[in-house]
FIGUTI-76321 format. One record per atom (N, C-alpha, C): residue in three letters; x, y, z. Coordinates in steps of 0.001 Angstrom, whole numbers, plus 500000, padded with zeros to 6 digits. Example, Ala and Ser with C-alpha at 12.3 -4.5 7.8 and 13.67 -1.06 7.14 Angstrom:
ala513190494310507800;ala512300495500507800;ala513200496700507800;ser512850497750507080;ser513670498940507140;ser512900500030507870;
This chain:
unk264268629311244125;unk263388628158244199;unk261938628622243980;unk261430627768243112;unk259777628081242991;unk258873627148244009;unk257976627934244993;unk257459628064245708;unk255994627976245550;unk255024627382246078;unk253495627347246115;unk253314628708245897;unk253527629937246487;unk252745631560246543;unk253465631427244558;unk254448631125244300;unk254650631629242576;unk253827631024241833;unk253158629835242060;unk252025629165241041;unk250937629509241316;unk250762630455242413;unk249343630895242646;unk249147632888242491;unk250702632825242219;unk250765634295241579;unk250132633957239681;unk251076633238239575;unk250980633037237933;unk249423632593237803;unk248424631706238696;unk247436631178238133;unk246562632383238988;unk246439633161239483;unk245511634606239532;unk245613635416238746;unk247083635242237740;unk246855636328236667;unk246302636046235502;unk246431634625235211;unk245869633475234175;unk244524633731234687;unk244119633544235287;unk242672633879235607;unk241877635180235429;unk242758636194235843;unk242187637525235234;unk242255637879234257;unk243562637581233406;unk243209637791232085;unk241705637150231308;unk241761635639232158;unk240355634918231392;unk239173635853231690;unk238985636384233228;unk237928636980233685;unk237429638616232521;unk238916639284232618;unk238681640015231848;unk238220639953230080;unk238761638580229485;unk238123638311228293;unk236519638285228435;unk235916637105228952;unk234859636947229329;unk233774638286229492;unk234127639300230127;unk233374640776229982;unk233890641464229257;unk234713641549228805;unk234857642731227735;unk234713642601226719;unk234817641097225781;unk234518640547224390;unk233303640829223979;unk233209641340222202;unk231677641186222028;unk232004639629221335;unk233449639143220835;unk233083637833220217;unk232876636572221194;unk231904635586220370;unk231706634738221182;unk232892633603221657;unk233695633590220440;unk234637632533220552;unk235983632906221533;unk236204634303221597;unk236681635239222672;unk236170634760224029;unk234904634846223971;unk233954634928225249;unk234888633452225836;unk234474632372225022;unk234975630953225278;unk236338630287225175;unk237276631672224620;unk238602631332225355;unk238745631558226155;unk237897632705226897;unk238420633078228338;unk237733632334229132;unk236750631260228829;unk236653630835229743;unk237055629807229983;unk238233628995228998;unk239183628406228971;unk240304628709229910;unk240859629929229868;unk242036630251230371;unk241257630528231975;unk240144630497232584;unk239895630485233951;unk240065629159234185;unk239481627952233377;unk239503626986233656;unk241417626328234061;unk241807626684233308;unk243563626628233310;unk243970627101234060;unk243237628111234659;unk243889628749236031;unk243865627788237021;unk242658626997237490;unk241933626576238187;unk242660625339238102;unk242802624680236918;unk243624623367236928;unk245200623504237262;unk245782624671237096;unk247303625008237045;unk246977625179239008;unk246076625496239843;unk246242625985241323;unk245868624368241628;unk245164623315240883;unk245035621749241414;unk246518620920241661;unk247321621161240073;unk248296620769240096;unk249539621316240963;unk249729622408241226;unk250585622982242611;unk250197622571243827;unk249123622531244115;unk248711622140245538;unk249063620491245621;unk248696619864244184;unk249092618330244264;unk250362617942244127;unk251449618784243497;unk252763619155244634;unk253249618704245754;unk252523619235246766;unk252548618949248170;unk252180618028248661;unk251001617414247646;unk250440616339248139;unk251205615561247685;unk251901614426248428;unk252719613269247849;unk252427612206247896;unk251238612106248792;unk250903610809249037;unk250061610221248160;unk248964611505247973;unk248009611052247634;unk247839611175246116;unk248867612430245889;unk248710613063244381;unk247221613241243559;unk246541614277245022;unk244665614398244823;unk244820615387243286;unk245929616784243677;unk245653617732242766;unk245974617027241236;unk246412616280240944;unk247022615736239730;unk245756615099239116;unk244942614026240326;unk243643613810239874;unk242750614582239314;unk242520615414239586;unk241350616491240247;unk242015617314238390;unk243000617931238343;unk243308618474237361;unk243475617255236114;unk243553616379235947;unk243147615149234891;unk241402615454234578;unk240588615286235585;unk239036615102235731;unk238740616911234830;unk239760617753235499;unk239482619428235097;unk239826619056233650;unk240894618836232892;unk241726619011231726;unk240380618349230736;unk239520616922231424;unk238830616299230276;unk237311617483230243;unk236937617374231507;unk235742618436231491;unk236050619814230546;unk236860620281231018;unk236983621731230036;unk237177621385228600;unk237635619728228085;unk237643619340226527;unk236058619395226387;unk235216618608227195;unk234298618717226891;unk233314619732226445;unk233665620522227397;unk232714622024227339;unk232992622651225995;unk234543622491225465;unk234816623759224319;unk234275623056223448;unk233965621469222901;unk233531620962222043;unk231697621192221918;unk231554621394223281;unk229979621573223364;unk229557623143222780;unk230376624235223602;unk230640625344223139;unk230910625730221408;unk231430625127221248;unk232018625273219593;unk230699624992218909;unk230011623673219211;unk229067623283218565;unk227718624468218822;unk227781625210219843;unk226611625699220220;unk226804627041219201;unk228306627666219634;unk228479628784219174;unk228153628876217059;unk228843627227216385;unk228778627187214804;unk227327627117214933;unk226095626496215842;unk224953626409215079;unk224221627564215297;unk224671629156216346;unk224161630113216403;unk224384630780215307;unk225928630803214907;unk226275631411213781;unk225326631188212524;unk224954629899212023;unk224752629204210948;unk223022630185211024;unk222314630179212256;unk220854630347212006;unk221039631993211720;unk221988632726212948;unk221834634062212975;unk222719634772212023;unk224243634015211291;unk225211634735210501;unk225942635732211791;unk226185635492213167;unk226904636843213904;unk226885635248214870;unk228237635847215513;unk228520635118216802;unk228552636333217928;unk228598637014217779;unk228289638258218635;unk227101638363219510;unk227411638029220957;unk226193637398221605;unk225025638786221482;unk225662639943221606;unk224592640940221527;unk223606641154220588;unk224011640603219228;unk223166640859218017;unk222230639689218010;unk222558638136219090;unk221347637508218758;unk220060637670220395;unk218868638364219496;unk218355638169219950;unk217135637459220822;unk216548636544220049;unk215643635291220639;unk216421634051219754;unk216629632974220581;unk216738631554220722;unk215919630935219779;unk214167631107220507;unk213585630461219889;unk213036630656218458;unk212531629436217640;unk211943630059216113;unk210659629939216456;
């Protein structure tokens, strides 16, 4: 039988893998899958806990509200990351150095 401690085994490792993308990538779009797959962690530990909850079915909410926010962000992300590319030619956060023109 799968158990609350197995969805919170599986979503700490989903999470470290994201954590570990996030620092070790020089790409940017790397950078912003992993911080996808934390976010998935985070929504995968809403939906187990909302599991338990029967009454209220909070985690199911809560991970609906997570699933649209994190659409949001990668679309914001994407857009931020194509118009760095476009000015600097590198998505490689290290090679850009000033923002401003």
């Amino acid at each position: 039988m799968i158990t609350l401690t197995h969805f919170l085994i599986v979503s700490a490792c989903i999470f470290c893998i994201g954590l570990y993308a996030v620092l070790s990538k020089k790409n940017a779009i790397m950078i912003l899958v992993g911080i996808e797959l934390m976010i998935n962690a985070a929504i995968l530990n809403f939906v187990a806990f909302g599991r338990y909850d029967k009454i209220n079915y909070g985690g199911q909410v809560f991970a609906l509200f997570a699933i649209v926010l994190a659409a949001a962000a990668v679309a914001v992300g994407l857009a931020i990351i194509l118009n760095v590319y476009r000015h600097y030619n590198t998505i490689n956060p290290d090679q850009v150095q000033e923002l401003k023109d």
